[in-house]
C-alpha positions in Angstrom: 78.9 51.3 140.6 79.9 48.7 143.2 82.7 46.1 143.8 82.4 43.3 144.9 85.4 39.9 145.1 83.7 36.9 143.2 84.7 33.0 144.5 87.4 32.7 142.0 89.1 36.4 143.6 88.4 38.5 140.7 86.9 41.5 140.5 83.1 42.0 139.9 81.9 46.0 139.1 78.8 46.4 138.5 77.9 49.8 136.7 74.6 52.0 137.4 73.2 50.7 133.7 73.1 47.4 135.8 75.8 45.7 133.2 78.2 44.0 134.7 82.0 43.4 134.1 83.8 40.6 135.3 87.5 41.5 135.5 89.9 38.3 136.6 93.3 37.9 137.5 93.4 40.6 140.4 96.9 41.0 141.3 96.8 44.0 144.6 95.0 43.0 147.9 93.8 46.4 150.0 93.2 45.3 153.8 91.6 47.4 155.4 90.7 48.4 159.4 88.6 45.6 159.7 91.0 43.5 158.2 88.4 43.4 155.2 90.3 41.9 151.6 89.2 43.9 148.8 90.9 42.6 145.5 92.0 45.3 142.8 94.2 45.5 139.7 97.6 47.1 140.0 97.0 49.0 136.7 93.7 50.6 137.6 95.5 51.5 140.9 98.2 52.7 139.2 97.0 54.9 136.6 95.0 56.3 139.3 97.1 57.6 141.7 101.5 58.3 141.7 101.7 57.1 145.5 100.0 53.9 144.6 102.0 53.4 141.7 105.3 54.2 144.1 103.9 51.4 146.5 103.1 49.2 143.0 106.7 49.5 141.7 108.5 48.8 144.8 109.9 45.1 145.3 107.5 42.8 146.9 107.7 40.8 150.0 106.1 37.5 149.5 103.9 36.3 152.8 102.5 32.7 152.8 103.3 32.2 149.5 100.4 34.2 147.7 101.9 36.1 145.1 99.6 39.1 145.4 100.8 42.3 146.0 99.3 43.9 149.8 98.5 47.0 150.1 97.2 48.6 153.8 94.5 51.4 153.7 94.0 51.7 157.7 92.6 54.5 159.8 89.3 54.8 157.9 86.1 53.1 158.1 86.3 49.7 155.4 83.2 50.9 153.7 84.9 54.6 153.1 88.1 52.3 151.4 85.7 50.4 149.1 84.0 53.7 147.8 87.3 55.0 147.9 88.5 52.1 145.6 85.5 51.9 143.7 85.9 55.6 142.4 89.4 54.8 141.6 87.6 52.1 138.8 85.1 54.7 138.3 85.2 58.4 139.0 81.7 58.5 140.6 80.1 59.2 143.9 76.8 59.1 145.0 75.0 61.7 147.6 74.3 59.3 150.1 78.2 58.2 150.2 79.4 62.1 150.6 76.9 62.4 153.4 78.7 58.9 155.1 82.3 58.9 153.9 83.2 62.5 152.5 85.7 63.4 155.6 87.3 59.9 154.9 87.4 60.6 151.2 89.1 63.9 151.4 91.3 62.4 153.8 92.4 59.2 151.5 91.9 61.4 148.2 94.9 63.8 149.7 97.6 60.9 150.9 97.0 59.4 147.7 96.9 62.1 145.8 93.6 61.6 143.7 93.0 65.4 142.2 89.5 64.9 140.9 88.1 63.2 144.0 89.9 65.5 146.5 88.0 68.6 144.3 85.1 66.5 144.5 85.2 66.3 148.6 86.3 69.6 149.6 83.1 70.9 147.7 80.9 68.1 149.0 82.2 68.3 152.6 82.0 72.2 152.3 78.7 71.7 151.4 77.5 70.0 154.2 80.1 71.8 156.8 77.7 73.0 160.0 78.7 74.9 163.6 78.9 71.1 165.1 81.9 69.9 163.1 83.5 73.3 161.2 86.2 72.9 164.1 87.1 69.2 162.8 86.7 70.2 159.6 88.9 73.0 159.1 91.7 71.3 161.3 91.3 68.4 158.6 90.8 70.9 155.9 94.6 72.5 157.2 96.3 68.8 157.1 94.8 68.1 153.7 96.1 71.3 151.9 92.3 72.4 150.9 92.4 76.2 150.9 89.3 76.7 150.0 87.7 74.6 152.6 89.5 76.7 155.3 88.4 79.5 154.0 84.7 78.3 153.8 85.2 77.5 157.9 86.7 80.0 158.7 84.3 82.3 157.1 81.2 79.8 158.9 83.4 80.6 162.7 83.4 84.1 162.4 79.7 84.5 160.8 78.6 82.0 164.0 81.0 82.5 166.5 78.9 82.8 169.4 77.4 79.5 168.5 80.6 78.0 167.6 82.3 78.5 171.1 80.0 76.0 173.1 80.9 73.2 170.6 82.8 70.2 172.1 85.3 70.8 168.7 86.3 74.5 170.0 87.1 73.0 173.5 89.6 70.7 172.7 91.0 73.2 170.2 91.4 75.5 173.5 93.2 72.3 175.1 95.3 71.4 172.2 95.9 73.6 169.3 96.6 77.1 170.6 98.2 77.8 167.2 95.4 78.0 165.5 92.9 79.1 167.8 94.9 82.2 167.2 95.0 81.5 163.6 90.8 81.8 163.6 91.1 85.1 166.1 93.1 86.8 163.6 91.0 86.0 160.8 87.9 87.0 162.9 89.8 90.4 163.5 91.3 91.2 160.3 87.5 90.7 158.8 86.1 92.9 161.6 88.6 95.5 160.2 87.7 95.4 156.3 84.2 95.2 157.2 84.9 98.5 159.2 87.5 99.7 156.5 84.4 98.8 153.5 82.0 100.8 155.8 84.2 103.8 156.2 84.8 103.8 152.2 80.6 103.7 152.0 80.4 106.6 154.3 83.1 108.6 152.5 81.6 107.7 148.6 78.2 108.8 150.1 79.4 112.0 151.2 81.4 112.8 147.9 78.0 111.8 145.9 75.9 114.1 148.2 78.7 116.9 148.1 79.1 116.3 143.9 75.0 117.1 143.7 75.3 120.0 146.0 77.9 121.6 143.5 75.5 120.8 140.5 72.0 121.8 143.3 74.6 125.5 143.0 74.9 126.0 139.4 71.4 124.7 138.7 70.2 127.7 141.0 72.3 130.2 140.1 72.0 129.7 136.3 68.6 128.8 135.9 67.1 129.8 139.4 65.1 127.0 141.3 61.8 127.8 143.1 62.7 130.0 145.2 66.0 131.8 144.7 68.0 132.5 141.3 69.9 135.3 139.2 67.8 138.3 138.0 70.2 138.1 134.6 68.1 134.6 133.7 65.1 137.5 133.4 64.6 138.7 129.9 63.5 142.1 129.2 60.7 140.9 126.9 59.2 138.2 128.7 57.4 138.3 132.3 58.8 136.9 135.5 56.0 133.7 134.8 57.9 132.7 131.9 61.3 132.3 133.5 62.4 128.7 134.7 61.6 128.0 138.3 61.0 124.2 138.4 63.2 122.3 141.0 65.7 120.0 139.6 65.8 116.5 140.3 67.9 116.2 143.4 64.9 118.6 145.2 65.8 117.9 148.9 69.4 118.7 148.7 68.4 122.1 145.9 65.5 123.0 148.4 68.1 123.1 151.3 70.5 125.1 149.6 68.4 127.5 148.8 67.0 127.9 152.1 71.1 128.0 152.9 71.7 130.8 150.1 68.7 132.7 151.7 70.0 133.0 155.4 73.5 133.3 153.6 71.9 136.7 152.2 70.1 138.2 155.2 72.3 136.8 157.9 73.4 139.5 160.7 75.8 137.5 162.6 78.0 137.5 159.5 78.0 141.0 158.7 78.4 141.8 162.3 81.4 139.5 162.2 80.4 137.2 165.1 81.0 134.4 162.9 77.9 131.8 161.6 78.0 128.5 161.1 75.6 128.3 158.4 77.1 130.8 156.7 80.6 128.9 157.1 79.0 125.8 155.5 77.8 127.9 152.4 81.5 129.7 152.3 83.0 126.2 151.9 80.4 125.1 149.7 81.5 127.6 147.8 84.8 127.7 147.5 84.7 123.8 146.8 82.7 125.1 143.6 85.3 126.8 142.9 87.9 124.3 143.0 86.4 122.5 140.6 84.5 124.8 138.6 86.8 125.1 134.8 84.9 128.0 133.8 85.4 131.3 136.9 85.2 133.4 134.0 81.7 133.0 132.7 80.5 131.2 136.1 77.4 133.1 138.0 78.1 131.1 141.0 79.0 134.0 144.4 82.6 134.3 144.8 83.8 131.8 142.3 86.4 134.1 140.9 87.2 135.5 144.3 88.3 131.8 145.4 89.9 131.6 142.3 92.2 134.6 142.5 92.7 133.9 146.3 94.4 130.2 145.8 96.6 131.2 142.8 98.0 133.6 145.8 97.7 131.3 148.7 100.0 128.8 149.0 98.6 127.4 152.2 95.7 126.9 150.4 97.1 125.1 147.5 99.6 123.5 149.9 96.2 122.0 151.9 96.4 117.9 151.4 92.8 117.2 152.8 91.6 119.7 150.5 93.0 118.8 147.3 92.3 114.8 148.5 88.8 116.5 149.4 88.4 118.5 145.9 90.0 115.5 143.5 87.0 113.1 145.3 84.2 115.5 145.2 85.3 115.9 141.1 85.8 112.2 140.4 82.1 112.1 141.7 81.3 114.4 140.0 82.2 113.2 136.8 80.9 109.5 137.4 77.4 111.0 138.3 77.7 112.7 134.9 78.8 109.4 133.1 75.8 107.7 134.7 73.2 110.2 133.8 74.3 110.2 130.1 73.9 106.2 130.1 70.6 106.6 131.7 69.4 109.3 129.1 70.9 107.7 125.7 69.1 104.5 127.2 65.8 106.3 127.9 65.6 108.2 124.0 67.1 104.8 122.3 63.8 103.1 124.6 61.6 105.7 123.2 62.5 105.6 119.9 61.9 102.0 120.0 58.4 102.6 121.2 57.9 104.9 118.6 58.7 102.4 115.8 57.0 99.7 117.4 53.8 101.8 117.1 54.1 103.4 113.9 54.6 99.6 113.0 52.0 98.6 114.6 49.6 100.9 112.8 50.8 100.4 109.7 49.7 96.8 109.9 46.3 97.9 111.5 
């Protein structure tokens, strides 16, 4: 839609289904930078935009004798003021006049407070934000109360700093806002700390998971034996040694390793010596986390679970331990959410197979 003044100073708005609308009796004149007249209604203006209507309703001073209201839009481009007034007719804008006036827009759309085309230009203008002008943009994004434009910049500065530091826009920031130079440091440094912070939290979650399937890699070995260690008690006395379980479970790396750990753990001369081993200090740890969270010492055929058991009730450094409890309280919530998720994974896999096995049996009923 476009606007243009007809000889007899109305209004001519011509609409993108090429009908056009002849509106008379204009009563507001906006002059513009280039002392360009664009004729307008007050009531169009008005029902637009509260700091229009303030200007509207004020008392008029008459010039020359024209009885038509003036109203000065300076600072911006004239073409940026007649898009600017033509959305204000209708709420429309095309690409091409983002890509030449959305700065301008955004600009006029926060002194005059125009909601809908102020959203419209802080996501247009984000859009189209590059390393060249994110300087000018965020300082205008600042002045126009657009938080989420600043945050789209400043997010743009830190991801392209490098780049973003030879501009001609970072420069005169240098010169002439300090303030928020430091402003955009912090934010750089405060997201340099969550992404260490989020990266720490992986690391940590990682080792819980790997520490949860070590405690179940221990009681799969030690109730049902795994390749190549496992209790004599899982041996009955009426079948041979080929029919007792021996497959490795899932998690085979980490079950392979602690059985090669439980095997040195057994055979190990530095330990009964007393010299002290640190793979045998791993498995001792290992083990006594089992028993932190193992619920059943009674029945348990893990080494030493009821040993660790007795020795905490009586230790009060032990219980009293805050990294160990923090340590033991992690290692179980793991614990339980890799339980959770196997659950989901095999109700899913027997409600898949039982819908493959009525698909077929449907299937060959109709064959």
């Amino acid at each position: 839609m476009a606007i243009t003044a007809t000889k007899n100073d109305s209004v001519l708005l011509n609409a993108d289904n090429n009908v056009s609308y002849d509106l008379v009796e204009t009563d507001v004149q906006i002059i513009t930078s280039g002392r360009r007249r664009i004729p307008a209604h007050s009531g169009i203006l008005a029902s637009a935009s509260p700091v229009l209507t303030n200007i509207i309703e004020k008392p008029m001073e008459i010039h020359g004798g024209s009885s038509k209201r003036v109203i000065k839009i300076l600072g911006v481009p004239c073409d940026a003021v007649s898009v600017f007034v033509k959305f204000l007719y209708s709420p429309s804008l095309t690409e091409e006049e983002m890509e030449k006036y959305g700065i301008h827009l955004l600009a006029l759309s926060h002194v005059y407070m125009v909601t809908q085309l102020k959203q419209r230009c802080t996501k247009g203008v984000g859009e189209r934000v590059t390393t060249e002008n994110v300087v000018d943009v965020l300082q205008l994004a600042r002045l126009c109360d657009a938080p989420d434009l600043c945050l789209k910049c400043m997010r743009l500065i830190h991801s392209k700093f490098k780049t973003v530091e030879q501009t001609e826009g970072w420069m005169f920031l240098q010169e002439h806002d300090p303030f928020l130079e430091l402003d955009i440091l912090q934010f750089i440094d405060e997201a340099e700390s969550r992404k260490k912070r989020r990266r720490r939290h992986k690391r940590e979650q990682n080792l819980y998971m790997q520490l949860s399937e070590a405690m179940e890699c221990i009681e799969h070995i030690c109730t049902e034996g795994c390749k190549l260690v496992g209790p004599s008690s899982n041996l009955d006395n009426n079948k041979s040694t080929s029919q007792v379980k021996t497959g490795p479970c899932s998690a085979f790396s980490t079950c392979y390793g602690l059985q090669l750990l439980i095997r040195h753990f057994a055979v190990c001369k530095k330990r009964v010596d007393g010299k002290g081993c640190l793979r045998c200090k791993r498995m001792i740890q290992l083990l006594r986390l089992h028993s932190s969270i193992c619920d059943q010492s009674e029945s348990c055929r893990v080494p030493l679970c009821r040993q660790f058991k007795k020795k905490g009730e009586k230790d009060k450094k032990m219980v009293e331990d805050t990294k160990w409890k923090v340590l033991v309280r992690r290692v179980a919530s793991a614990k339980a959410m890799s339980s959770l998720s196997q659950s989901k994974k095999k109700k899913t896999q027997v409600f898949l197979n039982e819908e493959a096995e009525d698909f077929i049996r449907i299937r060959n009923k109709l064959i």
